[in-house]
Every structure is written in structure tokens, then in C-alpha cells.
CHARMM internal coordinates of N, CA and C (Angstrom, degrees):
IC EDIT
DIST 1 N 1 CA 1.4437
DIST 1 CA 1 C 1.5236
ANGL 1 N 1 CA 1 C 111.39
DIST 1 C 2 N 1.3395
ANGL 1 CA 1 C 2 N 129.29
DIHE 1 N 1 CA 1 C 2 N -20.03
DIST 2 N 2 CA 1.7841
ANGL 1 C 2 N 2 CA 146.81
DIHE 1 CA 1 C 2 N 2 CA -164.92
DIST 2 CA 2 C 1.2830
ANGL 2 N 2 CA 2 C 96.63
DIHE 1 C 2 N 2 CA 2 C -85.76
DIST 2 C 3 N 1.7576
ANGL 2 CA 2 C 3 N 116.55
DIHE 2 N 2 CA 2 C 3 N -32.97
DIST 3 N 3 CA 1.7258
ANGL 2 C 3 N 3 CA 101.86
DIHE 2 CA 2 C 3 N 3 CA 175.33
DIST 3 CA 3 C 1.1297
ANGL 3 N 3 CA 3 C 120.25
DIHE 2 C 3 N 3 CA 3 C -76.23
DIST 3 C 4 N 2.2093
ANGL 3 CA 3 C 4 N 130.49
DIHE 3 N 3 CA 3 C 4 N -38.37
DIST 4 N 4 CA 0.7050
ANGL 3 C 4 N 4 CA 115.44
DIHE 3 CA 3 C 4 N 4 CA 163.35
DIST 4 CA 4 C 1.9049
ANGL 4 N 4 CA 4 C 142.93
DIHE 3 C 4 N 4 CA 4 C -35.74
DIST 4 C 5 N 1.4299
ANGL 4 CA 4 C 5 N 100.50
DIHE 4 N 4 CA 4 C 5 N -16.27
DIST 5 N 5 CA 1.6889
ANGL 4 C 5 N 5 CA 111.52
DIHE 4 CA 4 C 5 N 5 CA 175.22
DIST 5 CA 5 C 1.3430
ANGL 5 N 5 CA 5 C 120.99
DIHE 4 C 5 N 5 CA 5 C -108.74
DIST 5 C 6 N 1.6985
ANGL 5 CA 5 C 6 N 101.23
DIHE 5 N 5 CA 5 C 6 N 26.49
DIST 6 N 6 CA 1.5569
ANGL 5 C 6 N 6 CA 130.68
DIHE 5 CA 5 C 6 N 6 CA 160.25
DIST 6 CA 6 C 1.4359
ANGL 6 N 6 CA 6 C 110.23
DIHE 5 C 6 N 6 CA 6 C -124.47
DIST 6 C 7 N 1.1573
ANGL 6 CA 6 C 7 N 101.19
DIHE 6 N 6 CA 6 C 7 N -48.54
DIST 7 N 7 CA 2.0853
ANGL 6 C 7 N 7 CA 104.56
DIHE 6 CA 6 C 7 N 7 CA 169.31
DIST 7 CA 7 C 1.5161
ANGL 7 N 7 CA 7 C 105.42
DIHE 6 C 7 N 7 CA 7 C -25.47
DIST 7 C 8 N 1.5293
ANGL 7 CA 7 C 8 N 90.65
DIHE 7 N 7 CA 7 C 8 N -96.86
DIST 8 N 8 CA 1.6568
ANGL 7 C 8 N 8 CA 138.12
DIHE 7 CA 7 C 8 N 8 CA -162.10
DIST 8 CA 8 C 1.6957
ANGL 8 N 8 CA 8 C 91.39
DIHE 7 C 8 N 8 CA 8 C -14.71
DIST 8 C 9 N 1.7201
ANGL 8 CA 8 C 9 N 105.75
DIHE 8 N 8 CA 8 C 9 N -73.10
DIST 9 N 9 CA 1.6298
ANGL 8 C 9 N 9 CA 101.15
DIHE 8 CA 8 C 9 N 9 CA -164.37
DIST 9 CA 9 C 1.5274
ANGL 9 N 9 CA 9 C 121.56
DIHE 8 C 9 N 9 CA 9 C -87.23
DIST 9 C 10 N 1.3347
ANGL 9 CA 9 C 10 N 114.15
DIHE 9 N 9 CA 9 C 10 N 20.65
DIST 10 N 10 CA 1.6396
ANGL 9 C 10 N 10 CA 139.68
DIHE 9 CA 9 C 10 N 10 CA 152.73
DIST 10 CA 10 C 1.1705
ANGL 10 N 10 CA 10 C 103.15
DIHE 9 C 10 N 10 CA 10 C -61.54
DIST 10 C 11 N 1.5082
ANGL 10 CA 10 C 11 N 112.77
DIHE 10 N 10 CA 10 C 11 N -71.05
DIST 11 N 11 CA 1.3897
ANGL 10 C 11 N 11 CA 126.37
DIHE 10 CA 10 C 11 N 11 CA -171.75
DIST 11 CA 11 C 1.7463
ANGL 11 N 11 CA 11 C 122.29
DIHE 10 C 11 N 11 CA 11 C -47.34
DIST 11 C 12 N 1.2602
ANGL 11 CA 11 C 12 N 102.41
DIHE 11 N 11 CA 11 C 12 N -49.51
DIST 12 N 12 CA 1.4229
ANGL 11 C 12 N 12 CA 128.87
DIHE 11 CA 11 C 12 N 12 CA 169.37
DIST 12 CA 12 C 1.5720
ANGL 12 N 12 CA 12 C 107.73
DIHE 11 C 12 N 12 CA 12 C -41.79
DIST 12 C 13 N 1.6148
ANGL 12 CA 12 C 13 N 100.49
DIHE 12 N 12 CA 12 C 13 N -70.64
DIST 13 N 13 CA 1.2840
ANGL 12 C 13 N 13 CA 109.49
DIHE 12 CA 12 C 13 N 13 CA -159.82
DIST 13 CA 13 C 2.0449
ANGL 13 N 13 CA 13 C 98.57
DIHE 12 C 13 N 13 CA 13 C -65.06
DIST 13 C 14 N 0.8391
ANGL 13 CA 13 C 14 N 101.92
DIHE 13 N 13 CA 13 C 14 N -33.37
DIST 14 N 14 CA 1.6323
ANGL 13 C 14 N 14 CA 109.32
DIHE 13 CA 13 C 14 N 14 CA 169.02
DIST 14 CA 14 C 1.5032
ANGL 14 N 14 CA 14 C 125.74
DIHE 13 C 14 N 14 CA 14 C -48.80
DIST 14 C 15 N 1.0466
ANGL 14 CA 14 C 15 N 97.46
DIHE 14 N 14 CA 14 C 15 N -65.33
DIST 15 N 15 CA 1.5971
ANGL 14 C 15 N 15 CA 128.24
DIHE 14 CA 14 C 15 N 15 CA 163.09
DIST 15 CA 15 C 1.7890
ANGL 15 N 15 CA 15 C 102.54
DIHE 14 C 15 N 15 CA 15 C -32.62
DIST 15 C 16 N 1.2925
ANGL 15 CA 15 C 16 N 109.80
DIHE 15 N 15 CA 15 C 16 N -77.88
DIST 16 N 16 CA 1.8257
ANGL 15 C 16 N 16 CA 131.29
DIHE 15 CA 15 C 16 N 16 CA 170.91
DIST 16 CA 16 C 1.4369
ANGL 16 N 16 CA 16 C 96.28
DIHE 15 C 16 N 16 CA 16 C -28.55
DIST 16 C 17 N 1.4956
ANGL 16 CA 16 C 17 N 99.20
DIHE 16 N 16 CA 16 C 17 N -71.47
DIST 17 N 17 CA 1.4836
ANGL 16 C 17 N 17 CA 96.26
DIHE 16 CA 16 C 17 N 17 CA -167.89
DIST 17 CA 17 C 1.6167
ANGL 17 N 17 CA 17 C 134.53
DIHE 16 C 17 N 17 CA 17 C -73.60
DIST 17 C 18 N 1.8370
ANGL 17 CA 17 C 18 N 114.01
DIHE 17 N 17 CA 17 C 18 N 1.19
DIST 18 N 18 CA 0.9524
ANGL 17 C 18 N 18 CA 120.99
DIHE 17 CA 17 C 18 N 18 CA 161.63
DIST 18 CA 18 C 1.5448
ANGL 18 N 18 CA 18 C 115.10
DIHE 17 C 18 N 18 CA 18 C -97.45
DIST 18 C 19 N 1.0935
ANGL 18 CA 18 C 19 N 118.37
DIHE 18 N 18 CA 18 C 19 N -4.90
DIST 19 N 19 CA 1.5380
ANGL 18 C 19 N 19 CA 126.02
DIHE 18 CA 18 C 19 N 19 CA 174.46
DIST 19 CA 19 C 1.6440
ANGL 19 N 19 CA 19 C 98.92
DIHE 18 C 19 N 19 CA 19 C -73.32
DIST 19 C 20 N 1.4783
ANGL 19 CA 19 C 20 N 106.04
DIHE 19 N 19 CA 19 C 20 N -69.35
DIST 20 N 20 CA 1.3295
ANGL 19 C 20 N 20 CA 115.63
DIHE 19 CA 19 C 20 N 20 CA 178.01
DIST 20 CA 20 C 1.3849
ANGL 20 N 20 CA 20 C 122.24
DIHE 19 C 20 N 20 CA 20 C -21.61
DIST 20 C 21 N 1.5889
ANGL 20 CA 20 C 21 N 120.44
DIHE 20 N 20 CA 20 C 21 N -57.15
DIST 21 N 21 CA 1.3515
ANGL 20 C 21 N 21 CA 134.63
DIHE 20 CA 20 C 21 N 21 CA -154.99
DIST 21 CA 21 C 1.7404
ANGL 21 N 21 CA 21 C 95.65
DIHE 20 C 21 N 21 CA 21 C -89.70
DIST 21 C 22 N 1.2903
ANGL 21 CA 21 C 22 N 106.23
DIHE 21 N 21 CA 21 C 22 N -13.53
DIST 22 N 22 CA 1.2898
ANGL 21 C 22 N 22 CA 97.57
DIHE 21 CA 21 C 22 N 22 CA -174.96
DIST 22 CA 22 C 1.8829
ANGL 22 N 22 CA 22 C 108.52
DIHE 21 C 22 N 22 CA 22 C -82.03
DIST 22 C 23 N 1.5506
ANGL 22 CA 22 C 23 N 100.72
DIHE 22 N 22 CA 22 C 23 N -57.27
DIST 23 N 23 CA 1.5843
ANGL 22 C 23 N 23 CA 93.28
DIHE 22 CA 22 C 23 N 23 CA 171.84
DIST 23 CA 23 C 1.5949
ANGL 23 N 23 CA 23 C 119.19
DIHE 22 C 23 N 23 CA 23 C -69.76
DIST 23 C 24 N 1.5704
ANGL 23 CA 23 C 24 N 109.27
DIHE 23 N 23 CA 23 C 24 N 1.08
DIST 24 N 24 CA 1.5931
ANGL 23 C 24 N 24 CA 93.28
DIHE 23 CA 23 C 24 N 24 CA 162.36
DIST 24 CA 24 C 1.7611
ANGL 24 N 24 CA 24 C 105.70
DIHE 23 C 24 N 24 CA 24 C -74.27
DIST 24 C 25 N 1.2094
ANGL 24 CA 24 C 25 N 106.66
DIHE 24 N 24 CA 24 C 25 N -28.19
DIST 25 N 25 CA 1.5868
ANGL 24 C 25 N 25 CA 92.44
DIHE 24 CA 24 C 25 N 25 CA -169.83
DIST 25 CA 25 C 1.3491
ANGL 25 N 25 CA 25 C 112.59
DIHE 24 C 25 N 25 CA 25 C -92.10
DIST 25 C 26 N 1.3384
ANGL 25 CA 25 C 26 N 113.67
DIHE 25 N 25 CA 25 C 26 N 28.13
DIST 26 N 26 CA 1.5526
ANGL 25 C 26 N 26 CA 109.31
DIHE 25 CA 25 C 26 N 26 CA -168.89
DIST 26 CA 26 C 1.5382
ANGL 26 N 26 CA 26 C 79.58
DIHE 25 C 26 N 26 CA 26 C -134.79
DIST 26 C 27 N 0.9861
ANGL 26 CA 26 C 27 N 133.90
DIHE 26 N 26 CA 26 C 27 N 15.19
DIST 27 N 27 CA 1.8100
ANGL 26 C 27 N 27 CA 138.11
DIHE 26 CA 26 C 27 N 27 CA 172.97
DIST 27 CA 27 C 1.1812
ANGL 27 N 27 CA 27 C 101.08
DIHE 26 C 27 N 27 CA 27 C -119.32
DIST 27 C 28 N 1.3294
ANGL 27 CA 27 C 28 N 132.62
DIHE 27 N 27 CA 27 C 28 N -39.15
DIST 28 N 28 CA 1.2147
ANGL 27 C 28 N 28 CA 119.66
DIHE 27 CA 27 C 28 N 28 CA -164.42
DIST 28 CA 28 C 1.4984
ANGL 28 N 28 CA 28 C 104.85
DIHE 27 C 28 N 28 CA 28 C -103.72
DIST 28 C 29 N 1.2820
ANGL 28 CA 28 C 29 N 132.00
DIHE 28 N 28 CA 28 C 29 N 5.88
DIST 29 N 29 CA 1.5500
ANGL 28 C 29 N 29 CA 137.96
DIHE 28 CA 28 C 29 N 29 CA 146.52
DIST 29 CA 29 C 1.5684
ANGL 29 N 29 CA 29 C 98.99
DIHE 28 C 29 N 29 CA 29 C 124.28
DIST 29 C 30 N 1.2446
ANGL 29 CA 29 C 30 N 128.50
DIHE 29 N 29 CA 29 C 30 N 10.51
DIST 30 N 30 CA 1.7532
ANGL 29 C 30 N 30 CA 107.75
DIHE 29 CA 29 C 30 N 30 CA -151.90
DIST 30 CA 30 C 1.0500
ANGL 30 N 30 CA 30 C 82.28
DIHE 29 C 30 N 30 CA 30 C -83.04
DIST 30 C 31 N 1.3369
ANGL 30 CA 30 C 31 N 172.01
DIHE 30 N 30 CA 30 C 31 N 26.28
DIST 31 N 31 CA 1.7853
ANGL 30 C 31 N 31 CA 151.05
DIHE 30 CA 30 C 31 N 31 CA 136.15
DIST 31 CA 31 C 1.2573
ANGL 31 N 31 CA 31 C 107.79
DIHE 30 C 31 N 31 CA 31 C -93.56
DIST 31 C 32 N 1.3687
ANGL 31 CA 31 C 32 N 119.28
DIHE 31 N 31 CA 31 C 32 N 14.36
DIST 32 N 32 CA 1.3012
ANGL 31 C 32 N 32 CA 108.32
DIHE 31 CA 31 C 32 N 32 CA -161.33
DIST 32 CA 32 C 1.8868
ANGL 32 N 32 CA 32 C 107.88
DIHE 31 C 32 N 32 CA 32 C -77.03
DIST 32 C 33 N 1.5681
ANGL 32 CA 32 C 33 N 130.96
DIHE 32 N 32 CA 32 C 33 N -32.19
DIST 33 N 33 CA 0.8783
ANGL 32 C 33 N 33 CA 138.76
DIHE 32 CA 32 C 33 N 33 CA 168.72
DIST 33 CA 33 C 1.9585
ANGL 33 N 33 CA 33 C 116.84
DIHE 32 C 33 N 33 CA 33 C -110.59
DIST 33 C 34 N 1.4225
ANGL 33 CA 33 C 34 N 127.14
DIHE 33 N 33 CA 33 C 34 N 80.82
DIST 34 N 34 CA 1.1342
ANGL 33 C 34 N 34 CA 106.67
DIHE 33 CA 33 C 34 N 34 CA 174.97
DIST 34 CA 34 C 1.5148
ANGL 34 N 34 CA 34 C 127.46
DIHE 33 C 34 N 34 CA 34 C -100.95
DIST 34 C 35 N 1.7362
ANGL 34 CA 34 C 35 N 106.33
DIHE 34 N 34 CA 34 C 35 N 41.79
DIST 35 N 35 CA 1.6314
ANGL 34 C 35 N 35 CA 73.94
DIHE 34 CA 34 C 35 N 35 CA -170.18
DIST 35 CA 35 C 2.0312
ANGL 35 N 35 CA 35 C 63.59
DIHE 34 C 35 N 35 CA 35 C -144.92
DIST 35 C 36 N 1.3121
ANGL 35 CA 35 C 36 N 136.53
DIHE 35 N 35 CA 35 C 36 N -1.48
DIST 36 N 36 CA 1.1566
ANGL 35 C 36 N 36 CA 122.87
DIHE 35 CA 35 C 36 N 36 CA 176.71
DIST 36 CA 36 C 1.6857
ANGL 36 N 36 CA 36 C 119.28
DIHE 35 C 36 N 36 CA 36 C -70.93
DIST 36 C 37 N 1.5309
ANGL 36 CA 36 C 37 N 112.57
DIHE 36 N 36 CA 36 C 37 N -17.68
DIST 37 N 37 CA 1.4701
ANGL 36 C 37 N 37 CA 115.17
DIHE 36 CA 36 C 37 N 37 CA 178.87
DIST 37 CA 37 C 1.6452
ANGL 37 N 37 CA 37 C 119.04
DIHE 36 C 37 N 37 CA 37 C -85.44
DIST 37 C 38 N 1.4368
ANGL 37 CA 37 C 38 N 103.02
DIHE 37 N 37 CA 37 C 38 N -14.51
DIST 38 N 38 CA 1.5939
ANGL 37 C 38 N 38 CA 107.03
DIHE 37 CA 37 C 38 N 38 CA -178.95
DIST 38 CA 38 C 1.7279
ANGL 38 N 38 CA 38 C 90.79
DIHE 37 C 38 N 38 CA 38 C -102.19
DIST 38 C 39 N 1.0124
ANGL 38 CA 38 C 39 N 124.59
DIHE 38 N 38 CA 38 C 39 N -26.04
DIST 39 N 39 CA 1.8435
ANGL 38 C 39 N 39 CA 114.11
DIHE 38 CA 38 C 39 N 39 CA 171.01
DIST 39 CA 39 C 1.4593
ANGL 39 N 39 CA 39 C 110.81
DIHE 38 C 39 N 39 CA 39 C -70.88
DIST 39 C 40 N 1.2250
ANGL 39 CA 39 C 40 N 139.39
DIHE 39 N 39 CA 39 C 40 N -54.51
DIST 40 N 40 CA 1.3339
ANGL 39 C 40 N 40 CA 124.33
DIHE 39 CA 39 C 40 N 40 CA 153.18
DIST 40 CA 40 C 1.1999
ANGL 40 N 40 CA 40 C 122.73
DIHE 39 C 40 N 40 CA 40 C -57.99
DIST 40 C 41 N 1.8550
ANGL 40 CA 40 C 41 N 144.59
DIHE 40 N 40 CA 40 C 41 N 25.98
DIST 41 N 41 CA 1.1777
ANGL 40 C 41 N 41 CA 107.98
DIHE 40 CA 40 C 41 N 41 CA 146.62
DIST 41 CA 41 C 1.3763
ANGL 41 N 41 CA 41 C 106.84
DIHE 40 C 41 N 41 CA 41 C -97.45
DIST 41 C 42 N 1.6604
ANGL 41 CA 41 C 42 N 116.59
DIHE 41 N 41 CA 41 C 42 N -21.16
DIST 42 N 42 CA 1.5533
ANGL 41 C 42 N 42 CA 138.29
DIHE 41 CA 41 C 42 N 42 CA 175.47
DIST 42 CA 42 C 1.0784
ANGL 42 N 42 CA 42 C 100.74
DIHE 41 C 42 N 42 CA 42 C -44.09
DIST 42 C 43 N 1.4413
ANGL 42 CA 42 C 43 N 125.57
DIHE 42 N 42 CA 42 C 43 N -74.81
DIST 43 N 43 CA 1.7161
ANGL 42 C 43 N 43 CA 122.34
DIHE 42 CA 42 C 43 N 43 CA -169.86
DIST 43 CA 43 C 1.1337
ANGL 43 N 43 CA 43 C 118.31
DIHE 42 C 43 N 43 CA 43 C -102.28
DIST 43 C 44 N 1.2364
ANGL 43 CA 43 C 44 N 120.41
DIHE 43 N 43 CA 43 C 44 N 63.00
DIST 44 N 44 CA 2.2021
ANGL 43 C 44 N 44 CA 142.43
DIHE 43 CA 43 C 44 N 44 CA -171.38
DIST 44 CA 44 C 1.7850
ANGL 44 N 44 CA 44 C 76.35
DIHE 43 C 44 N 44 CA 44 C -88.11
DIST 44 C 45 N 1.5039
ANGL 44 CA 44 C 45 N 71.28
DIHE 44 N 44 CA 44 C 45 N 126.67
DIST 45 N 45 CA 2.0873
ANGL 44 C 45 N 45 CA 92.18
DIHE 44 CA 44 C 45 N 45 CA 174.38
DIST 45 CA 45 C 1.5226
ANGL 45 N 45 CA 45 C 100.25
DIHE 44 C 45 N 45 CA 45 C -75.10
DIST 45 C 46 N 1.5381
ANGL 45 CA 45 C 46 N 140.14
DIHE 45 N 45 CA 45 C 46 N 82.45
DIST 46 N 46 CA 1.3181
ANGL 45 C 46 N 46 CA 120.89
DIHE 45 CA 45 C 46 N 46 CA 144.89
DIST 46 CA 46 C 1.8472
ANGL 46 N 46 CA 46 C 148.01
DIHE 45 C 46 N 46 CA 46 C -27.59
DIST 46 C 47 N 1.1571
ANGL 46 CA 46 C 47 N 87.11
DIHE 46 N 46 CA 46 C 47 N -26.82
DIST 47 N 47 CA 1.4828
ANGL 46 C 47 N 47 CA 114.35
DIHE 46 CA 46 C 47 N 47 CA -166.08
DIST 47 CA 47 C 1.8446
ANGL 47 N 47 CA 47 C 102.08
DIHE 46 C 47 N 47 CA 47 C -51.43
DIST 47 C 48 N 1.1896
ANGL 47 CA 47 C 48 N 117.28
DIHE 47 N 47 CA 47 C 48 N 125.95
DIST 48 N 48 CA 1.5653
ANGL 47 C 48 N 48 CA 127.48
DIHE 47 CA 47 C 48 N 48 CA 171.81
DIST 48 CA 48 C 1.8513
ANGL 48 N 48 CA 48 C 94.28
DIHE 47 C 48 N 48 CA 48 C -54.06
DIST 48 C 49 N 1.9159
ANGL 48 CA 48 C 49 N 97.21
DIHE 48 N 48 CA 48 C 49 N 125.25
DIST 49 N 49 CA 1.4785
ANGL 48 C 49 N 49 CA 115.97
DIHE 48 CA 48 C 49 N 49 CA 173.26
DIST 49 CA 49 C 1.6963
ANGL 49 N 49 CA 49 C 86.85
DIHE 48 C 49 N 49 CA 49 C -45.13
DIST 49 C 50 N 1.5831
ANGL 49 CA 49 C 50 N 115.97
DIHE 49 N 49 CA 49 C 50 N -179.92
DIST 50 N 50 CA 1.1317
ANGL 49 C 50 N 50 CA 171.34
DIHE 49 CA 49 C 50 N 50 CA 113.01
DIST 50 CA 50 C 1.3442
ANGL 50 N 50 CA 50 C 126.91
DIHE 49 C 50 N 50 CA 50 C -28.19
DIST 50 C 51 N 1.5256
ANGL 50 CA 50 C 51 N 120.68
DIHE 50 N 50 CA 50 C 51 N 87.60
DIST 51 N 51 CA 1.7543
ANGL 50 C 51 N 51 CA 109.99
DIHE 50 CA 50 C 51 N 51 CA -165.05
DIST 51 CA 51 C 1.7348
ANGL 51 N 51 CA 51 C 97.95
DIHE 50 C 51 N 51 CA 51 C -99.45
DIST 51 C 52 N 1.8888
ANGL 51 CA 51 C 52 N 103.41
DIHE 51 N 51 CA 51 C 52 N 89.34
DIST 52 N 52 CA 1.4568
ANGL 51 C 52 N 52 CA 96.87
DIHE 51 CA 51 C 52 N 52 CA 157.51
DIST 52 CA 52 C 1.7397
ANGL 52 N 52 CA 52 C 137.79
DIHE 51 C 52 N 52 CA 52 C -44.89
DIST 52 C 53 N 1.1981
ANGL 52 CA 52 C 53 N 96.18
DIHE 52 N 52 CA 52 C 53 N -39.28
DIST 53 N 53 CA 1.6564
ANGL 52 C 53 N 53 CA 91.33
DIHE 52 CA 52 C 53 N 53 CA -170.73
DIST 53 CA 53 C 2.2420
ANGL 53 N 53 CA 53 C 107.01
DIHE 52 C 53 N 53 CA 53 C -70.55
DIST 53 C 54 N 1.5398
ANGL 53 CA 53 C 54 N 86.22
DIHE 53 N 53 CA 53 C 54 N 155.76
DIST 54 N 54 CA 1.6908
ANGL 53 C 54 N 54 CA 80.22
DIHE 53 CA 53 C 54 N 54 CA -178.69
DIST 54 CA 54 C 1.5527
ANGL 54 N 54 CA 54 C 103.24
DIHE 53 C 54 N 54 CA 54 C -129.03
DIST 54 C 55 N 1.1272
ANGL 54 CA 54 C 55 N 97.78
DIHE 54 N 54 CA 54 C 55 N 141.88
DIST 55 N 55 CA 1.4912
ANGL 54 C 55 N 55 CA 88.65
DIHE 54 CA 54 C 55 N 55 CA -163.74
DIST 55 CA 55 C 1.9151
ANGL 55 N 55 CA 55 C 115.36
DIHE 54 C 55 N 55 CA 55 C -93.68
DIST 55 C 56 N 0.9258
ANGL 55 CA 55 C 56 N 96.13
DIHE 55 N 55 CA 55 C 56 N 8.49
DIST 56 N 56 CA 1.8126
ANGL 55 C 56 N 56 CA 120.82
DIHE 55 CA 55 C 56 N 56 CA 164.45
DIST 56 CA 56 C 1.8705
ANGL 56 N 56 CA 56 C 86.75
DIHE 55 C 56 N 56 CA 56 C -55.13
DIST 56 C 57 N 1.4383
ANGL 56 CA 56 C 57 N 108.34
DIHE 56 N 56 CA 56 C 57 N -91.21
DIST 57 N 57 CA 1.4719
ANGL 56 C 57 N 57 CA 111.91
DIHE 56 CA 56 C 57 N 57 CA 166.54
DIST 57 CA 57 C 1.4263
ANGL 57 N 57 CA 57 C 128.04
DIHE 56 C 57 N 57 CA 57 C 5.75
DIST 57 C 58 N 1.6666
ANGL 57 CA 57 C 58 N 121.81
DIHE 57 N 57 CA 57 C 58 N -50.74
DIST 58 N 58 CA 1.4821
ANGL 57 C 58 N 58 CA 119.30
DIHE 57 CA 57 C 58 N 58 CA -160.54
DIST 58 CA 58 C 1.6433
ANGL 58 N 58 CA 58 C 98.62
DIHE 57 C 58 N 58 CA 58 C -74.31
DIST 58 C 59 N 1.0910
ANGL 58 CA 58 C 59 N 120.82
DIHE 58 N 58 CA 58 C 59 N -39.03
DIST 59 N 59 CA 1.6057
ANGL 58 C 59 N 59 CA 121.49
DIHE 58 CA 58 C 59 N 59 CA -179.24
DIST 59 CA 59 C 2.1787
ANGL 59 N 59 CA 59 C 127.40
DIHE 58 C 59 N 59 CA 59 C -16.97
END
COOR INIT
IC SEED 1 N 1 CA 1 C
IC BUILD
């Protein structure tokens, strides 16, 4: 029964501090976009760059 009056305000203080961290991250924007990081890995441009330079030019 002596641990429960070591538990209880563990739990609490736990509790606080997962509440806390949560509206820090809901202030500081991190949910603000969740579905734009899994759409850019879906449609990642494979496609071979574009070679502007021509080498006619170096002459």
C-alpha cells in the first residue's frame, strides 16, 4: 500500500509532462502538414535531370 504514495504522483507528474509536450507540438506546428511527407515519397520524380549545357558551344 506505501508504493501506491510513490506511484500515484509519478503518474501525475508523467501525465503533466506528456500533456505538456503535446501542446508544445501542436504550437509549434509539427501536425501542421501530415499527409504532404508520405505524398512526396509516392510521387519522387525519377526521371533523368535535363543536360542544359551543349557541347557544340565549348568551341
Amino acid at each position: 500500500m506505501d508504493i501506491i504514495y510513490l506511484l500515484l504522483p509519478v503518474a501525475l507528474i508523467i501525465v503533466v509532462i506528456i500533456i505538456a509536450v503535446f501542446f508544445w507540438a501542436v504550437k509549434s506546428d509539427q501536425f501542421e502538414d501530415l499527409e504532404g511527407p508520405a505524398h512526396r515519397i509516392l510521387m519522387d520524380d525519377d526521371s533523368k535531370p535535363v543536360d542544359t549545357s551543349t557541347e557544340d558551344s565549348k568551341d
